[in-house]
C-alpha positions in Angstrom: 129.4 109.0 116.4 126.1 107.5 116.9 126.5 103.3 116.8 123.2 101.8 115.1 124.2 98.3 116.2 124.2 98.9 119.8 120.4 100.8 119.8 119.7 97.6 117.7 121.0 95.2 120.2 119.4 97.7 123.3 115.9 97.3 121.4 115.8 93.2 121.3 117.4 93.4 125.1 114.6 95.4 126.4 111.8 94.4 124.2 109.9 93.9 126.8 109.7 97.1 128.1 109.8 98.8 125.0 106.8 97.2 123.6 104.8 97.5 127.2 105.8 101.5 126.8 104.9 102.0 122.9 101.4 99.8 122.5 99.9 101.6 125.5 101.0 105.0 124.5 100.1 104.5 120.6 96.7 103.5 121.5 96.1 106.6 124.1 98.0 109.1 121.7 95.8 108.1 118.9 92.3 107.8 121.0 93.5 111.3 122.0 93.9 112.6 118.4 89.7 110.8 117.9 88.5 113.1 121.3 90.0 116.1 119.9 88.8 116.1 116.3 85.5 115.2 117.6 85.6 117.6 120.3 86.6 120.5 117.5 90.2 121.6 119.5 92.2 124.1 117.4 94.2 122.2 114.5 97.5 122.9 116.1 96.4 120.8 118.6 95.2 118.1 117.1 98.1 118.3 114.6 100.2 118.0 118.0 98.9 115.3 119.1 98.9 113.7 115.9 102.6 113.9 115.2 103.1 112.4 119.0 101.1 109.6 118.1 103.0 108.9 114.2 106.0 109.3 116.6 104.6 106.3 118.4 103.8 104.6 115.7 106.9 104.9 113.8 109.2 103.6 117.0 106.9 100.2 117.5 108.0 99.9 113.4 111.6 100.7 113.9 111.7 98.2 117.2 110.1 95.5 115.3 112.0 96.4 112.3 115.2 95.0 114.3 113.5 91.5 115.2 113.4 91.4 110.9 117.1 92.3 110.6 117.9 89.3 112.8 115.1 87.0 111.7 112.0 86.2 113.4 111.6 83.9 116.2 109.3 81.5 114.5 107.5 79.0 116.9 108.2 75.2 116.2 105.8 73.3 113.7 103.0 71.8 115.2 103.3 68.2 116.4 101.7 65.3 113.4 99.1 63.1 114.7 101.1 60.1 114.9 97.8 57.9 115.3 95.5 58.9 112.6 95.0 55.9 110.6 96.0 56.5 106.8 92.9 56.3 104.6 92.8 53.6 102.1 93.8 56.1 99.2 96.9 57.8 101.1 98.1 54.2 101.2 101.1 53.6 98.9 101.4 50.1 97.0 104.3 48.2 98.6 106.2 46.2 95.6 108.4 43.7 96.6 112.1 44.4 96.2 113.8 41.6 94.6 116.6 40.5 96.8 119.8 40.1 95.0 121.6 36.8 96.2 124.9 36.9 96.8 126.9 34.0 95.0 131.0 33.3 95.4 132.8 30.9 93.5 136.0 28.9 95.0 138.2 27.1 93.0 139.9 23.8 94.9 142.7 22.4 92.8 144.0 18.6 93.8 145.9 15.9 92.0 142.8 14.6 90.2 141.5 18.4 88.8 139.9 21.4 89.9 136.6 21.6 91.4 134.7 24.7 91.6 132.6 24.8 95.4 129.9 27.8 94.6 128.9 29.1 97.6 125.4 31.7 98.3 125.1 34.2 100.8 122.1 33.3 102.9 122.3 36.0 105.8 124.6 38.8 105.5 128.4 37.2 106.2 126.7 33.8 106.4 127.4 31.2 103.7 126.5 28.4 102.6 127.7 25.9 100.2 125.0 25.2 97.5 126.8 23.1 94.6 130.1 21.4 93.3 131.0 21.8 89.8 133.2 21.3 87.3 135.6 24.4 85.9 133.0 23.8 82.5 130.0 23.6 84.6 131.0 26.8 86.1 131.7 28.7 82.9 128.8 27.9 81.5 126.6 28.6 84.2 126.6 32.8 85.3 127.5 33.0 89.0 124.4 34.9 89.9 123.1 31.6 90.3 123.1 27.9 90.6 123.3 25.9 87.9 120.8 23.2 86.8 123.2 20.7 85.5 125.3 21.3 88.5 125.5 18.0 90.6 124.4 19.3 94.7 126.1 18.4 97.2 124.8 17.0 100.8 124.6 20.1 103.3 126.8 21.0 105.4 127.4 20.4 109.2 126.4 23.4 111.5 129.7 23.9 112.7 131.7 23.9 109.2 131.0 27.7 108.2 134.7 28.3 107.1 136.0 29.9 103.7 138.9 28.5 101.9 
């Protein structure tokens, strides 16, 4: 039984040598097929020749026909001209992003009450203490934010960076 797949796989192997057989001998078998028309040959011979070159012809389409089973080797995209400079119309508007702050509320409970210490995230897991305020205060005021009302506090040393 005749196995398709292997005269498939044989034709991509060999491509090479295929394709440097079949262009040459299309082109000669159909030049051939020109001379003998216009020299006036009898038609069987020139309907000889012609069925050698369709022959030809029709084995380049089968060979190529199994580089489309398989897909095509495509060649890569062309490399983008990294340097061009953008023209002033290609240029998108750059909005600023509103940064959301960061806010965390602590609440420190001693003999005389509870104080709420608000701290705001100033660099990513950096902290810093922005105000001291009363449970109240603290309700009142969202914690996206500092309140207005809110009494500061003096800032803090360099070296006190601690959560409680």
């Amino acid at each position: 039984m005749i196995d398709i797949h292997s005269w498939f796989e044989f034709s991509r192997s060999h491509c090479t040598g295929i394709c440097a057989f079949l262009v040459p001998a299309n082109l000669l078998a159909t030049l051939q097929t020109l001379i003998f028309v216009g020299m006036g040959r009898p038609v069987v011979q020139v309907r000889l020749i012609n069925a050698v070159a369709i022959l030809y012809a029709l084995l380049m389409v089968l060979h190529v026909a199994t580089w489309f089973m398989i897909g095509v080797p495509t060649p890569k995209a062309p490399p983008q001209d990294l340097f061009s400079i953008p023209k002033p119309a290609q240029t998108p508007e750059v909005k600023p992003v509103p940064v959301k702050q960061n806010y965390h509320d602590v609440a420190v409970h001693s003999a005389s009450g509870t104080r709420i210490h608000r701290y705001a995230e100033v660099a990513p897991g950096q902290w810093k203490k922005i105000a001291e305020l009363t449970p109240e205060q603290a309700a009142k005021t969202p914690s996206s934010g500092p309140s207005l009302e809110a009494p500061k506090t003096p800032e803090e040393t360099p070296g006190d960076k601690r959560l409680d």
